[in-house]
N, CA, C and O of each residue as an XYZ file, in Angstrom:
556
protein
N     -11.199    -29.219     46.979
C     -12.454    -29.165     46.268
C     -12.215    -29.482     44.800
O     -11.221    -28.945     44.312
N     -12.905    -30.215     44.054
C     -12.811    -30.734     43.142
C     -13.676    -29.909     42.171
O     -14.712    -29.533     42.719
N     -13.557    -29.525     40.915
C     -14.496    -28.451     40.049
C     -15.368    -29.800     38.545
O     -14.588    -30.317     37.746
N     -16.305    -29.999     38.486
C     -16.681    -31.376     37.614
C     -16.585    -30.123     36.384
O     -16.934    -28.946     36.467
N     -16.003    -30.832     35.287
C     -15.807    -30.613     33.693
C     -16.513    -31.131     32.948
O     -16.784    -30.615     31.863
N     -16.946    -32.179     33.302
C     -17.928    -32.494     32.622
C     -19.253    -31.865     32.261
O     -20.078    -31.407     33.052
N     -19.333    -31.916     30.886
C     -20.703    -30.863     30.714
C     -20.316    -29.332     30.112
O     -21.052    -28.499     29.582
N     -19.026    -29.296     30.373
C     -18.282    -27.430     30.178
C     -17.331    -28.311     28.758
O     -16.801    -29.414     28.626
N     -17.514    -27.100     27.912
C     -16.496    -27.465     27.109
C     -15.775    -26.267     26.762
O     -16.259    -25.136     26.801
N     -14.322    -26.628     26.342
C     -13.116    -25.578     26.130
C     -13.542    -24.967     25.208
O     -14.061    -25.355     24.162
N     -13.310    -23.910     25.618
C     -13.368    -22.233     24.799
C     -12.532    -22.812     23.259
O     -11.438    -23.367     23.155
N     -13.318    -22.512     22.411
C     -12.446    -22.583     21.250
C     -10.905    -21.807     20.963
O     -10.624    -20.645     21.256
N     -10.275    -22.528     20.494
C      -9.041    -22.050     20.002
C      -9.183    -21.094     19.337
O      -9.949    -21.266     18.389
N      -8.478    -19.497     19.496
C      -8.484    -18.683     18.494
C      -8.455    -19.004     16.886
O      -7.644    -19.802     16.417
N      -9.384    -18.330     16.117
C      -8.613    -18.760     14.309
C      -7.406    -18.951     13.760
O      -6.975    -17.976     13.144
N      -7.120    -19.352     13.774
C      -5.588    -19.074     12.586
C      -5.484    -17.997     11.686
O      -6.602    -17.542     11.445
N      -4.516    -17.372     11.055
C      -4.904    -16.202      9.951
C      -5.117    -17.290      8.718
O      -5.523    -16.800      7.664
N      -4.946    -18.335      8.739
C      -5.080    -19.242      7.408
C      -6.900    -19.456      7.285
O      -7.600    -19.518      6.274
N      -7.229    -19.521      8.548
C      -9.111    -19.937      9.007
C      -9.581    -18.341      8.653
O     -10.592    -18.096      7.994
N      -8.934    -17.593      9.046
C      -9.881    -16.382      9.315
C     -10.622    -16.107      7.645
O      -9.957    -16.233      6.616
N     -12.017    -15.741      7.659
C     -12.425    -15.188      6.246
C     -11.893    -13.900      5.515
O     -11.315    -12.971      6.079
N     -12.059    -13.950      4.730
C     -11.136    -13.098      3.632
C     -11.599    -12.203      3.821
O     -12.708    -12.427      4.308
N     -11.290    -10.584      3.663
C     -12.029     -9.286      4.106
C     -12.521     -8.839      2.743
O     -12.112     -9.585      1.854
N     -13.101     -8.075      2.420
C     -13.849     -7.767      1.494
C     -12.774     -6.998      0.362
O     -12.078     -6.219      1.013
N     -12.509     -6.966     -0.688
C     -11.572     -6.419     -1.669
C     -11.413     -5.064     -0.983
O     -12.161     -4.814     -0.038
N     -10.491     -4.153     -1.380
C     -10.573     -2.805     -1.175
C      -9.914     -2.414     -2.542
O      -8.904     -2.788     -3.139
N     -11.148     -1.289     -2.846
C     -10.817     -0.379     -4.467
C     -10.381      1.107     -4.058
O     -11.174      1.766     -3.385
N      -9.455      1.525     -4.342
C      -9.134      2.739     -4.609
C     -10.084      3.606     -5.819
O      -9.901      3.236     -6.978
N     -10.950      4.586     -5.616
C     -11.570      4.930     -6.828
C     -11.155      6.817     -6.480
O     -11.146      7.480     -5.443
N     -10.904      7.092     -7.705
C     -10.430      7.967     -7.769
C     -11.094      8.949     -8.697
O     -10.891      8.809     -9.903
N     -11.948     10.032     -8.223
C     -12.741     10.618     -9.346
C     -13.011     11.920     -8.929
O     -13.726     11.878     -7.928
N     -12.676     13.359     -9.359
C     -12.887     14.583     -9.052
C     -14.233     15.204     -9.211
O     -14.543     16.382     -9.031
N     -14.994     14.177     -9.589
C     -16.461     14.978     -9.687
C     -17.322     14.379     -8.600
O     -17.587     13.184     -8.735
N     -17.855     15.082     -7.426
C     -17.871     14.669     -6.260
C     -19.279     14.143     -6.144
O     -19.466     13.681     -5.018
N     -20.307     14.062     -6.915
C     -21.093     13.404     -7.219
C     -21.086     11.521     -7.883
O     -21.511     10.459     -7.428
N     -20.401     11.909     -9.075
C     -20.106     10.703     -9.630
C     -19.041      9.859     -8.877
O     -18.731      8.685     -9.081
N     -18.657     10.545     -8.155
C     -17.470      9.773     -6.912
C     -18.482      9.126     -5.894
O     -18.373      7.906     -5.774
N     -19.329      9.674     -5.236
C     -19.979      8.968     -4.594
C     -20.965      7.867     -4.916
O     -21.184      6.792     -4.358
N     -21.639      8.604     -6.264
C     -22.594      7.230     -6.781
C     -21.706      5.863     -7.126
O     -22.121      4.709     -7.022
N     -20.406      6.272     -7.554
C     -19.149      5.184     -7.634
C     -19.424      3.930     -6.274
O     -19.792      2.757     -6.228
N     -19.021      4.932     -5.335
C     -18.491      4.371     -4.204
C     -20.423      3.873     -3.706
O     -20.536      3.216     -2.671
N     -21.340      4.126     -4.254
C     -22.192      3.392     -3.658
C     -22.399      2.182     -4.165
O     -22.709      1.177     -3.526
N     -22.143      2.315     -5.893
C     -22.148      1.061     -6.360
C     -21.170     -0.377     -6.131
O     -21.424     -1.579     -6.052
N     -19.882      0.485     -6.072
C     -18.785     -0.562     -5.293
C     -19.224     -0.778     -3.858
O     -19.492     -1.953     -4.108
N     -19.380     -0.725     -3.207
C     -19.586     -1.210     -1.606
C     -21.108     -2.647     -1.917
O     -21.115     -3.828     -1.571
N     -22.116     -1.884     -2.629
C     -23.121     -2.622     -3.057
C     -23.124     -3.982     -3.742
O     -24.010     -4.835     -3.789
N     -21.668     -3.953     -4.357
C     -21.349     -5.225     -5.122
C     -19.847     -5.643     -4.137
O     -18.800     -5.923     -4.720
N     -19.925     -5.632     -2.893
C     -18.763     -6.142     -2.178
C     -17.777     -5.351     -1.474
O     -17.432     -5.406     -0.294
N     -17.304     -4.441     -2.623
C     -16.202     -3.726     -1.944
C     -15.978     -2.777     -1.407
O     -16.658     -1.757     -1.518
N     -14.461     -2.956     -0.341
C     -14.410     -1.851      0.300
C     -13.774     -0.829     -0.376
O     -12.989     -1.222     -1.239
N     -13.910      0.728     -0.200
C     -13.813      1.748     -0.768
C     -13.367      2.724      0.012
O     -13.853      3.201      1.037
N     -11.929      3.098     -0.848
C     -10.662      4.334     -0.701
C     -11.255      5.519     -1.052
O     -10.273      6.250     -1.185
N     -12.302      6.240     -1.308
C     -12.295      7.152     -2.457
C     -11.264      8.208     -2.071
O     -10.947      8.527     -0.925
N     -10.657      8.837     -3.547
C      -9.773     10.610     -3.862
C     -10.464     11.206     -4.186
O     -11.470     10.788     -4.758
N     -10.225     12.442     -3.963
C     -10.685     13.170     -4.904
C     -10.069     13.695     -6.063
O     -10.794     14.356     -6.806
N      -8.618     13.505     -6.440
C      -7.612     13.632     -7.387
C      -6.736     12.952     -7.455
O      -6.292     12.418     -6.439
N      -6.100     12.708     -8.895
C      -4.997     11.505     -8.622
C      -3.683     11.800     -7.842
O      -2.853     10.891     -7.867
N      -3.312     13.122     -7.034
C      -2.487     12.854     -6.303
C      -2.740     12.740     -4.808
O      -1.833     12.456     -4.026
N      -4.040     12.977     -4.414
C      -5.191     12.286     -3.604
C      -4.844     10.730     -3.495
O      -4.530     10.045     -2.521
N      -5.023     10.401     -4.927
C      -5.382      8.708     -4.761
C      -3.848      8.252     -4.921
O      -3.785      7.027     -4.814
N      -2.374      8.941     -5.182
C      -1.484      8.415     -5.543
C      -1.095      8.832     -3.982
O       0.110      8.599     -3.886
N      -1.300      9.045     -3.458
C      -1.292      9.276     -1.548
C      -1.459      8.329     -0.982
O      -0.526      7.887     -0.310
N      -2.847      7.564     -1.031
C      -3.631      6.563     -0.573
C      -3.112      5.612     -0.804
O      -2.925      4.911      0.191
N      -2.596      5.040     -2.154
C      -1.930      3.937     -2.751
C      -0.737      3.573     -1.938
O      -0.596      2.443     -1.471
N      -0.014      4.386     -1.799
C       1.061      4.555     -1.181
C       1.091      4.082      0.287
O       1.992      3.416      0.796
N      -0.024      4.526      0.885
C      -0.023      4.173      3.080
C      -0.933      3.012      2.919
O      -0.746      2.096      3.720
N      -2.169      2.819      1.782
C      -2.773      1.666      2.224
C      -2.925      0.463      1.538
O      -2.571      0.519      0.360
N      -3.415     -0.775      1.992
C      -3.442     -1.933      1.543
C      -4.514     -1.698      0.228
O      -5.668     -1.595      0.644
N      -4.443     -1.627     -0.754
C      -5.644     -1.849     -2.102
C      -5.198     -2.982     -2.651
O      -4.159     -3.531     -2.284
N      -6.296     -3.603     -3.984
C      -6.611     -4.565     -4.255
C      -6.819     -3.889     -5.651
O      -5.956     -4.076     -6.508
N      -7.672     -3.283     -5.872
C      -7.557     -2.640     -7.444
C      -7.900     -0.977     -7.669
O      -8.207     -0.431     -6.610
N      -7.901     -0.303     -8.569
C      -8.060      0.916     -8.838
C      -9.050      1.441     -9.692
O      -8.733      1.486    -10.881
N      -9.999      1.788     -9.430
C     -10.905      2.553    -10.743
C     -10.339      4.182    -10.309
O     -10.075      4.760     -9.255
N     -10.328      4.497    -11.649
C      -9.345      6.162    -11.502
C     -10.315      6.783    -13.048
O     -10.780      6.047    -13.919
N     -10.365      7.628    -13.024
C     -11.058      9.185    -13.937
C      -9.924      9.213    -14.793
O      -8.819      9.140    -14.256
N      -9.978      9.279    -15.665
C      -8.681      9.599    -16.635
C      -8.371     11.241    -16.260
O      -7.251     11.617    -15.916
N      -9.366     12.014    -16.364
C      -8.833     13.173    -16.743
C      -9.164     14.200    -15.421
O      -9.957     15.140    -15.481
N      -8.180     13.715    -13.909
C      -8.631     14.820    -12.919
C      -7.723     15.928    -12.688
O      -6.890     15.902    -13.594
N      -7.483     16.968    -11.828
C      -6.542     18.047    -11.594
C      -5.391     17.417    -10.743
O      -5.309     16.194    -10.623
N      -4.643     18.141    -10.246
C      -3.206     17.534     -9.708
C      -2.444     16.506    -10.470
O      -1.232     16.662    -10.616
N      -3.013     15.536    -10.935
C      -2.586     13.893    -11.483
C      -3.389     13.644    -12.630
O      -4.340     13.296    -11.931
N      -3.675     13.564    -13.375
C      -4.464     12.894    -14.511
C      -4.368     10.957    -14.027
O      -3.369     10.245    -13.927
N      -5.680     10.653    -13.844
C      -5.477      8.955    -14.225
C      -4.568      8.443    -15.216
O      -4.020      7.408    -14.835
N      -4.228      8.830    -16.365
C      -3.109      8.515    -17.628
C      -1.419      8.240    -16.675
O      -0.616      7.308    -16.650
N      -1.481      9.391    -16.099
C      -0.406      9.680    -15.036
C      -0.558      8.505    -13.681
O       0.298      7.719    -13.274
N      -1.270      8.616    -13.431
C      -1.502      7.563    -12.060
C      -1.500      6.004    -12.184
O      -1.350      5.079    -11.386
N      -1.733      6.111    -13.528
C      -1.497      4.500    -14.029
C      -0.039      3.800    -14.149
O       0.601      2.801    -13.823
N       0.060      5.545    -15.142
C       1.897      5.211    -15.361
C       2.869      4.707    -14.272
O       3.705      3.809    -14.180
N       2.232      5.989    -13.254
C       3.171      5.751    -11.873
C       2.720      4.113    -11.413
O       3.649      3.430    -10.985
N       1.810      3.683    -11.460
C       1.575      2.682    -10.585
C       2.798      1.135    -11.567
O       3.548      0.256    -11.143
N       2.389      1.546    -12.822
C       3.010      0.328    -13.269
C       5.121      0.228    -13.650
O       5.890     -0.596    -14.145
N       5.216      1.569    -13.058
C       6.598      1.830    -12.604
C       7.059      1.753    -11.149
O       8.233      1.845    -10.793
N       5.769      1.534    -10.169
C       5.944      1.812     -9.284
C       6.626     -0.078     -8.277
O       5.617     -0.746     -8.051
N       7.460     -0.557     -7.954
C       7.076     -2.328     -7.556
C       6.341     -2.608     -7.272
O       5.724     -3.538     -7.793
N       5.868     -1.785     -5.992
C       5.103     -2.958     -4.937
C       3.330     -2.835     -6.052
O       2.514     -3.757     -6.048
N       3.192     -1.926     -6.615
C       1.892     -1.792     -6.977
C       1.781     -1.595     -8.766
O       0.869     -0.988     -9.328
N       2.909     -2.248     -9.434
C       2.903     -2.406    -10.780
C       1.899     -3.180    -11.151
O       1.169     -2.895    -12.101
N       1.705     -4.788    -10.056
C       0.323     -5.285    -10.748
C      -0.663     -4.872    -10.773
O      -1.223     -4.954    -11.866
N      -1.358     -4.276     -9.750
C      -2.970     -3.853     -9.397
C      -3.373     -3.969    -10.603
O      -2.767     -3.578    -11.601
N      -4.332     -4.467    -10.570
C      -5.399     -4.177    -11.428
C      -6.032     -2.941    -11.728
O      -6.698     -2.520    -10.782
N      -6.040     -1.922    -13.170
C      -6.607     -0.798    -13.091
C      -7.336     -0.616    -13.808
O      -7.108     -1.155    -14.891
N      -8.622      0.208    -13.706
C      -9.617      0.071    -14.602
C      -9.573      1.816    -14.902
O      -9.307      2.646    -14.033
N      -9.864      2.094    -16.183
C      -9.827      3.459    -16.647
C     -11.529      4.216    -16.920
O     -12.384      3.662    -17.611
N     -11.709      5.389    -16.300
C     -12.982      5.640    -17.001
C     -12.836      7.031    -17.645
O     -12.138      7.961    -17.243
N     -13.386      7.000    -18.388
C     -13.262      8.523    -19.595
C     -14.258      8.518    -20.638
O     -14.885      7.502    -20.936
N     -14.414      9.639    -21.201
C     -15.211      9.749    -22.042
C     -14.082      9.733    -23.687
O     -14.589     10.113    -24.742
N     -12.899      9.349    -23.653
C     -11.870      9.419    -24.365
C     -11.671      8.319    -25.075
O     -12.337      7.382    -24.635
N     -10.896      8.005    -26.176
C     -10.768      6.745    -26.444
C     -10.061      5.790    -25.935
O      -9.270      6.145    -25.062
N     -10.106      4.127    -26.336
C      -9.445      3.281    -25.273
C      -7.915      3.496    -25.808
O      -7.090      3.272    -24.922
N      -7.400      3.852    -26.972
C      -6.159      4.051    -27.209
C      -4.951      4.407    -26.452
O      -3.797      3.978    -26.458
N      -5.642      5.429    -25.725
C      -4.828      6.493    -24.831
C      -4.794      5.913    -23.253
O      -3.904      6.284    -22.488
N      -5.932      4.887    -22.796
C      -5.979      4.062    -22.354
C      -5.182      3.041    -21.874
O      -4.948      2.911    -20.673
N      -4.565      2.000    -23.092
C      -4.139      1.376    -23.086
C      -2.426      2.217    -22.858
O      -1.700      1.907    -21.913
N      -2.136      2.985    -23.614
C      -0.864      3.775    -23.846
C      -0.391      3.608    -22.043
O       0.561      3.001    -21.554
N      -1.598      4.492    -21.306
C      -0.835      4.946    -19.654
C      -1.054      3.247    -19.379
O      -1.398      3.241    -18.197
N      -1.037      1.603    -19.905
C      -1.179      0.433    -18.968
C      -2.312      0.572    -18.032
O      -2.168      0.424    -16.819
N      -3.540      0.883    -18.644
C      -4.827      0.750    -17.840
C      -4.998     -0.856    -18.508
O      -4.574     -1.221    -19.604
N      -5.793     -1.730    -17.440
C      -5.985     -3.359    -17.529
C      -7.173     -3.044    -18.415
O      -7.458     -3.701    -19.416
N      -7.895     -1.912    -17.941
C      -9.322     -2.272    -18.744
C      -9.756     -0.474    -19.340
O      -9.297      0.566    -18.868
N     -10.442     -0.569    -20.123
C     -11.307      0.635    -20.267
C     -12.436      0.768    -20.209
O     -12.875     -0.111    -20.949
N     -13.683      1.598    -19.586
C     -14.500      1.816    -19.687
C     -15.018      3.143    -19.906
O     -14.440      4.070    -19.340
N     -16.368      3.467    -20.896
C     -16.434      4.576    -21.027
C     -17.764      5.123    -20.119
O     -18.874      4.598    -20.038
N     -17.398      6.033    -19.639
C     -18.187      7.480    -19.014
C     -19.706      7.493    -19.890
O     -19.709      7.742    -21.095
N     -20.523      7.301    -19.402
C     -21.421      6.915    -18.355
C     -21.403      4.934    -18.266
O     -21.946      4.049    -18.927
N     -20.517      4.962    -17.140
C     -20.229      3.382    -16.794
C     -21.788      2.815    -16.208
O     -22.384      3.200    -15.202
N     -22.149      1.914    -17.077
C     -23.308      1.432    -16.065
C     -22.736      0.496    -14.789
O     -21.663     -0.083    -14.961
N     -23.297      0.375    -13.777
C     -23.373      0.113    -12.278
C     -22.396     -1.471    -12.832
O     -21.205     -1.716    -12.642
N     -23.418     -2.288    -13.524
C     -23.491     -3.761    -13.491
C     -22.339     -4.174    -14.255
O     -21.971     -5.349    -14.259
N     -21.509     -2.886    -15.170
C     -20.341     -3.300    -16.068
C     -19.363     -3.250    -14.856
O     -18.896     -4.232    -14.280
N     -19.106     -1.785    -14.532
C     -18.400     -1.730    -13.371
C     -17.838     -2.859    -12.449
O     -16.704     -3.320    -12.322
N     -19.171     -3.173    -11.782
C     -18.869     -4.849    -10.573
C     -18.308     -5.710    -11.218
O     -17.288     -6.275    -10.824
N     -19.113     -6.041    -12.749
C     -18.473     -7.208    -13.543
C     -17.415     -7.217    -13.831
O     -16.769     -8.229    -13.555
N     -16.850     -6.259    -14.418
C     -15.656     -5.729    -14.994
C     -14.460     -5.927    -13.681
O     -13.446     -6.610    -13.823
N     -14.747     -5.328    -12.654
C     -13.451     -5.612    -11.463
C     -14.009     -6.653    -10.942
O     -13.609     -6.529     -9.784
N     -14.745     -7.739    -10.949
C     -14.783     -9.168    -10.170
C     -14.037     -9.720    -11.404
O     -12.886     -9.808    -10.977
N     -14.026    -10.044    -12.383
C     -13.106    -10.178    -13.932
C     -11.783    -10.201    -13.441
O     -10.972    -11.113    -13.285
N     -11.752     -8.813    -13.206
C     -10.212     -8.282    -13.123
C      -9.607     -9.452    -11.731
O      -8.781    -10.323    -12.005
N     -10.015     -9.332    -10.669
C      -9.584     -9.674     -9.469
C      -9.912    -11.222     -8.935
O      -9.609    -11.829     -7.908
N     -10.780    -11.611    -10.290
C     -10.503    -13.066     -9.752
C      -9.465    -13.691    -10.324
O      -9.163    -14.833     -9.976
C-alpha cells in the first residue's frame, strides 16, 4: 500500500537555540519594605521584566548565587546585608562582577558610587525612571 504525500507537509524542524526568542531580562530586586517591593516588582514585570524579588540583601545575595539574573535593583539600606554590601560582594564576586546595578536610597550618590553601584537613584523612584534607567543599563 502506498501512503500519497502529496498535500502533507513535514512537521517543522525543531528551533535552534540560535532561532529561539530571547526570554525576557530577569532583575533581581531586592528591597525590605514589603510594600515598596511589590509596587517594584509590578512596575518591572510591566516594563518587560522578569522578577527575583528578596526581601534582604542576604536574601538577594542567595538568589544571585543559584540563579540566572541580568541586572540588580537593591535598597541600599536593608537588615542582614545592606545593598552598599551586596554591591561590593557582587563586584568582587567573577561570575557576577559585571551585572549591572542600580542603587535606591534616600542617601547620597557618593556612597553609592563608593559600594560600585552602575547607577543611583533616589527613593521615591518614579516608575518611568526606573524602566528607563535599566533598559539604559542592559542595552
Amino acid at each position: 500500500m502506498v501512503i500519497p504525500t502529496q498535500g502533507f507537509e513535514q512537521p517543522a524542524a525543531p528551533a535552534t537555540h540560535a532561532e529561539e526568542p530571547r526570554a525576557r531580562p530577569t532583575v533581581l530586586l531586592a528591597e525590605d519594605d514589603r510594600a515598596l517591593r511589590r509596587y517594584l516588582e509590578v512596575v518591572l514585570r510591566r516594563a518587560g521584566y522578569e522578577v527575583l524579588p528578596a526581601a534582604d540583601g542576604l536574601e538577594a545575595m542567595k538568589a544571585l548565587l543559584s540563579n540566572a539574573v541580568d541586572a540588580v535593583v537593591t535598597d541600599a539600606v536593608m537588615p542582614h546585608l545592606s545593598g552598599h554590601e551586596l554591591c561590593r560582594f557582587l563586584r568582587e564576586h567573577p561570575r557576577l562582577k559585571d551585572l549591572p546595578v542600580v542603587l535606591l536610597s534616600g542617601e547620597t550618590s557618593a556612597r553609592a558610587e563608593e559600594a560600585g553601584a552602575d547607577l543611583y537613584l533616589s527613593k521615591p523612584v518614579p516608575a518611568e525612571e526606573l524602566s528607563a534607567s535599566l533598559a539604559r543599563l542592559l542595552a
